[in-house]
VOGU-3710 file (C-alpha; in Angstrom, 3 decimals, decimal comma):
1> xxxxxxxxxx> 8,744/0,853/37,063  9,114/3,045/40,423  9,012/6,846/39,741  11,601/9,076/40,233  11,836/11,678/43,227  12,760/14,462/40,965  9,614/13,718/38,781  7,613/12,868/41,516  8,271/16,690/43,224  7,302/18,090/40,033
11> xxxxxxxxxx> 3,982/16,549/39,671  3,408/17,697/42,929  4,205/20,992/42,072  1,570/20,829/38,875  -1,154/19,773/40,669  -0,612/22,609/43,709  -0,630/25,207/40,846  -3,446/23,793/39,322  -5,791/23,531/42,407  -9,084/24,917/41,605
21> xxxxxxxxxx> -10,246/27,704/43,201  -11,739/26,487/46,223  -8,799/24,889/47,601  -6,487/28,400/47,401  -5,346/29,816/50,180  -7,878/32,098/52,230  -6,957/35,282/51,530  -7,459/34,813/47,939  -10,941/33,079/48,521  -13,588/35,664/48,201
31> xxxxxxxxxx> -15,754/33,245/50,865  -13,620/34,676/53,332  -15,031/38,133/53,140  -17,644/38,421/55,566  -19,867/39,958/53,290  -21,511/42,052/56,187  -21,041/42,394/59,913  -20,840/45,521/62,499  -17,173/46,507/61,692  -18,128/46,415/58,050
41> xxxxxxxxxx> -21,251/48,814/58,174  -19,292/51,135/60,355  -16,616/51,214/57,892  -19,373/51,406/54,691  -20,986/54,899/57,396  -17,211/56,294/57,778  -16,815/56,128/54,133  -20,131/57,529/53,239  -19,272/60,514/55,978  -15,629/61,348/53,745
51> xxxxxxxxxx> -17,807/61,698/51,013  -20,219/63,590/52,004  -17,092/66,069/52,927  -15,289/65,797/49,606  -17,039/64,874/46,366  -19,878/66,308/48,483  -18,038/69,579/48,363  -16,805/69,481/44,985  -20,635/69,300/43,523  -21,530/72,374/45,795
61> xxxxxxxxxx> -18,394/74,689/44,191  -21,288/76,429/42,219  -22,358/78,207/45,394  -18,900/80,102/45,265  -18,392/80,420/41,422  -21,363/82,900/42,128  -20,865/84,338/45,397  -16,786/85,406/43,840  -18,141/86,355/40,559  -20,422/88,627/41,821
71> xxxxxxxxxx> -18,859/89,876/45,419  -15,463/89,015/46,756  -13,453/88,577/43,345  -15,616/90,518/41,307  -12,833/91,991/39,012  -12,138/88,637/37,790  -14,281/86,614/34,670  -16,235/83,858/35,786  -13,678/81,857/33,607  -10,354/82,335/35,830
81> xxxxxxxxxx> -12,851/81,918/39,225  -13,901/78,361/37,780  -10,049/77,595/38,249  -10,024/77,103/41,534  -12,918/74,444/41,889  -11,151/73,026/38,295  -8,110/72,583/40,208  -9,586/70,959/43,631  -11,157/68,691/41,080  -7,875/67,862/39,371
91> xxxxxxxxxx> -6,170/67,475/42,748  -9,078/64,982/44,209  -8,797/62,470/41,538  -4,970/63,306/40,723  -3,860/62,272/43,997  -5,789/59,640/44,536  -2,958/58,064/42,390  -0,104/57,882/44,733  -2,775/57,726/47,912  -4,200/54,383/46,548
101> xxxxxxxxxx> -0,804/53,133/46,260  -0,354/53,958/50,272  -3,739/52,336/50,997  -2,506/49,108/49,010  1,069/48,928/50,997  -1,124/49,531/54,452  -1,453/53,150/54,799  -5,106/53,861/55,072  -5,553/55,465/58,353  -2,006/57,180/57,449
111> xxxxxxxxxx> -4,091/58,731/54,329  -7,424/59,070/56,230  -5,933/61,227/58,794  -3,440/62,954/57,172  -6,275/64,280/54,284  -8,813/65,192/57,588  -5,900/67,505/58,670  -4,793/68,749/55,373  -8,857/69,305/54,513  -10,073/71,012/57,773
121> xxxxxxxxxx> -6,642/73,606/57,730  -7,664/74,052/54,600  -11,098/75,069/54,933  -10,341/77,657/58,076  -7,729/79,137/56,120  -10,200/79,866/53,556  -12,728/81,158/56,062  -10,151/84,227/56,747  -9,125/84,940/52,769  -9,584/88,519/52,501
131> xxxxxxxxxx> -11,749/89,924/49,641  -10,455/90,443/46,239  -7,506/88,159/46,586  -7,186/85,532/44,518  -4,558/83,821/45,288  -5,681/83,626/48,853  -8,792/81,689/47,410  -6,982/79,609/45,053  -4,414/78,043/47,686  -6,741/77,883/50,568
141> xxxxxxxxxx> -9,785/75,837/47,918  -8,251/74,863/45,196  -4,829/73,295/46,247  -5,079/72,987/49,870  -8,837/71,453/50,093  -8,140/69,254/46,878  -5,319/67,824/48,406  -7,103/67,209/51,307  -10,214/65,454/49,369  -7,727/63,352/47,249
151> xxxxxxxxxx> -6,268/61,820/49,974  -9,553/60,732/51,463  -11,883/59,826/48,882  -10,058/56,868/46,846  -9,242/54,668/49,901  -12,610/55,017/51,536  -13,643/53,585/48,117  -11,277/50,948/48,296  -11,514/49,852/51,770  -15,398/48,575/51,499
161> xxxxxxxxxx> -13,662/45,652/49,144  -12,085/44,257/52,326  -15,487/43,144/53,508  -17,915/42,442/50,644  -17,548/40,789/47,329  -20,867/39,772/46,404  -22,345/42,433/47,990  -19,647/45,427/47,281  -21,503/46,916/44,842  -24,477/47,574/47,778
171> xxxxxxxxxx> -22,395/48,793/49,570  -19,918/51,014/47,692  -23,327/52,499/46,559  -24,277/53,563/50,151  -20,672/54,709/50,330  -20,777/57,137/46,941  -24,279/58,047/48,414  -22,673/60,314/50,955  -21,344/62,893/48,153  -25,007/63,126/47,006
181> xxxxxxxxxx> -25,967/63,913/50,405  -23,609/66,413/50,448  -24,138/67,632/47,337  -27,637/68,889/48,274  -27,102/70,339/51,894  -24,182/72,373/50,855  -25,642/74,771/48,872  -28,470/75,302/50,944  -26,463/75,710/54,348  -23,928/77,847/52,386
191> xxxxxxxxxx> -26,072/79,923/50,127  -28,630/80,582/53,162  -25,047/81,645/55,234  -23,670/84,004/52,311  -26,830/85,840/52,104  -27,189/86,846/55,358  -25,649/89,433/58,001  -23,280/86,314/59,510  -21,306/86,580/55,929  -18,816/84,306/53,764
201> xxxxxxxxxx> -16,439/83,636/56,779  -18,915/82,371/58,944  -20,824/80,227/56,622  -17,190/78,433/55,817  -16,556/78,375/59,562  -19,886/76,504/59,911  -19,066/73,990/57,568  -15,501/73,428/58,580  -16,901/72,367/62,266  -19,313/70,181/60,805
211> xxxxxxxxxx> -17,044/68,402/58,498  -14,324/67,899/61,179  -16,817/66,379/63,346  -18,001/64,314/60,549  -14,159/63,302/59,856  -13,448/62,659/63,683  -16,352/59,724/63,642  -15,136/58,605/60,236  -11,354/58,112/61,477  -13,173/56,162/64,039
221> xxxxxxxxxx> -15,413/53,826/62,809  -13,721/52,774/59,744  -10,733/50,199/59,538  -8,987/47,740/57,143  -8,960/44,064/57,469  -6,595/42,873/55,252  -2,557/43,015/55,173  -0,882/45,167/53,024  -0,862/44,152/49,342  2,962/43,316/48,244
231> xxxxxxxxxx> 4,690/44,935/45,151  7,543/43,142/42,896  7,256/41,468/39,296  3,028/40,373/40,352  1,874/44,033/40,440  4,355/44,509/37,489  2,870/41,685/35,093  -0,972/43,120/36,558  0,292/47,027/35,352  0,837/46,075/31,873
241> xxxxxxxxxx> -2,104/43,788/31,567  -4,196/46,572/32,517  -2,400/49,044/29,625  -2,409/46,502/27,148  -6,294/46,159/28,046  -8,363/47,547/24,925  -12,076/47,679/26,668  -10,708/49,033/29,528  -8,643/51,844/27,857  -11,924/52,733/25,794
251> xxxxxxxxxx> -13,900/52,808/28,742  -10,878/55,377/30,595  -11,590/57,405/27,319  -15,062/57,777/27,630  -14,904/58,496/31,362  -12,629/61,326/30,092  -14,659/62,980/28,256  -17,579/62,583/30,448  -15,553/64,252/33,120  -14,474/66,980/30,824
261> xxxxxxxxxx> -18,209/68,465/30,772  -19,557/67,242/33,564  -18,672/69,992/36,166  -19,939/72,676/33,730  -23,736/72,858/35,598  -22,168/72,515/38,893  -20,187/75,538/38,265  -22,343/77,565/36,530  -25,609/76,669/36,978  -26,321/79,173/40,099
271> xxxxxxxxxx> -24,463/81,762/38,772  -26,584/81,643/35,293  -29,692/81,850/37,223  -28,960/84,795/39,245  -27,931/86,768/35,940  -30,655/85,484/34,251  -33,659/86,969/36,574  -34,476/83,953/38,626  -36,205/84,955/41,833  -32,883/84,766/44,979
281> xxxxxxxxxx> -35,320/82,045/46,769  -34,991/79,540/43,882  -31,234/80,320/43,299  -30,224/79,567/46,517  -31,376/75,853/45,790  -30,946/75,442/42,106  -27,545/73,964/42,650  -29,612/71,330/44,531  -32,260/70,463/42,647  -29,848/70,378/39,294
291> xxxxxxxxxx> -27,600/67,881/41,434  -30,494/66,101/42,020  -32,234/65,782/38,834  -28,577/64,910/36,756  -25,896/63,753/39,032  -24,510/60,424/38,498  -24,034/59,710/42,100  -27,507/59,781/43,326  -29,138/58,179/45,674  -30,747/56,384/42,949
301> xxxxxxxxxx> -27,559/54,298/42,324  -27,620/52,526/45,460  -28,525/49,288/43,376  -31,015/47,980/45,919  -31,597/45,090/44,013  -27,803/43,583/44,106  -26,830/41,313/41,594  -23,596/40,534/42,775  -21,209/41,849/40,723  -18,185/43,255/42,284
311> xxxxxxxxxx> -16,498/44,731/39,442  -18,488/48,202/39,856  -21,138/50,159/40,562  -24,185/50,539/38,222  -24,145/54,272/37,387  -26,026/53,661/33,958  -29,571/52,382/33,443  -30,872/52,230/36,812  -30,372/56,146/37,093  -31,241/57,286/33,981
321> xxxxxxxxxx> -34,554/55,721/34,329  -34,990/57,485/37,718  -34,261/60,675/36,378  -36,530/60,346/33,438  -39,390/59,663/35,592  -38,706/62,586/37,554  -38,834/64,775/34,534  -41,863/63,436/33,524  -43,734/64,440/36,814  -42,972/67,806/35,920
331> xx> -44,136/67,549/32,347  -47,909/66,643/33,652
//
């Protein structure tokens, strides 16, 4: 009994849909990522460099909670001041909605660029805000530099997933690493600048050259390897599995409300230790030393011992034990 050619295409359709994973396409093999290389480390520096500029930034906003609340905006509560590093906060992980959209249709040196522009504009503008204007400060820092950040910091996230798999964690860790970096030379640079004769515009000045040379290398050095990602009904059917997704939506509820207190030391921390009779030396670095003892992003996450899991990066045990010890030495 000879088969027909009708039936005969569709079995041959099955068994191409049912091909195990080894046999798909390369592009969907995760063997093709290279899993290393020169272009890849450059890319995993340039990413580390926009963080270091952005979330590295955002960690240091403490350092001008005090120096308004205090000096330039004085006649405002510490409580309307905090609005403008709330509101570069919203804006950095706000629009990394629509720019991880651009980086998935093929846009990431379109986003790269255009945030380095948007950022370093915004950071000279706020070098010349006059004293005791608010909105000067709030444009310039809070909407103009968030935008700025938001643009950046999601696809130099993303883009490290073009060249590891097994090893992404590794090396999104080293990426994240930057903002931690960041996070402690800030402060000093700034609070060292602030205090002294060359003043607020000057410090900002200072940092704005340093952070568009930093953002001139990472333009650079960093590029994506693989062709845009297509939309249509596949990204549709992957949307709705991800909101119909109960872990996940628990764990987006947690990371809410760990985000909801988590800026509150960054803020504030300085600012309560200058009211609170702390000797100046140790104020101008307690933003540091706080970032170092409790931030999530430390150096401390780098997961040095990989385990090859490339769903995310290991900001739980592996800190919180490093941070304990560090307590402890104090405790002795």
């Amino acid at each position: 009994m000879t088969m027909s050619p009708s039936l005969s295409n569709t079995s041959s359709a099955a068994k191409e849909h049912l091909k195990a994973p080894s046999q798909l396409p390369p592009i969907a093999n995760s063997q093709n990522i290279p899993e290393g290389g020169t272009r890849a480390w450059l890319t995993v520096l340039g990413g580390a460099m926009v963080t270091f500029c952005t979330f590295g930034v955002v960690q240091s906003f403490g350092v001008y909670q005090d120096y308004y609340t205090r000096i330039s905006l004085n006649e405002h509560t510490p409580s309307s001041i905090s609005w403008i590093g709330s509101m570069q906060v919203f804006f950095v992980f706000a629009v990394g909605l629509p720019a991880g959209r651009l980086f998935d249709a093929g846009y990431f040196h379109h986003c790269i660029l255009g945030g380095s522009l948007v950022y370093i504009f915004s950071v000279f503008m706020l070098s010349l805000v006059e004293p005791h204007h608010y909105y000067q400060n709030f444009l310039a820092q809070g909407v103009g530099m968030g935008i700025g950040m938001g643009l950046m910091f999601l696809p130099s996230l993303q883009v490290t997933s073009h060249y590891f798999a097994r090893r992404r964690s590794l090396a999104m860790g080293f990426v994240i690493s930057g903002s931690s970096i960041g996070g402690c030379l800030y402060p000093v640079l700034l609070n060292n600048m602030f205090t002294r004769t060359s003043g607020f515009g000057t410090g900002v000045r200072a940092v704005a050259f340093m952070d568009l040379g930093l953002l001139i290398i990472a333009n650079f050095v960093m590029r994506a390897r693989l062709p845009p990602k297509r939309g249509g009904k596949e990204g549709e059917s992957v949307f709705k599995e991800v909101i119909t997704d109960g872990p996940y939506l628990l764990f987006i509820f947690g990371s809410f409300l760990i985000f909801w207190g988590i800026f509150v030391p960054f803020f504030y921390l300085q600012l309560y230790a200058a009211l609170h009779g702390v000797s100046p030396g140790f104020v101008r670095y307690s933003v540091r030393h706080g970032l170092f003892l409790f931030t999530p992003f430390g150096l401390a996450n780098l997961r040095l011992l990989d385990h090859g899991d490339e769903r995310c990066i290991d900001l739980g045990e592996d800190s919180t034990k490093f941070r304990c010890r560090y307590l402890r030495a104090f405790e002795r």
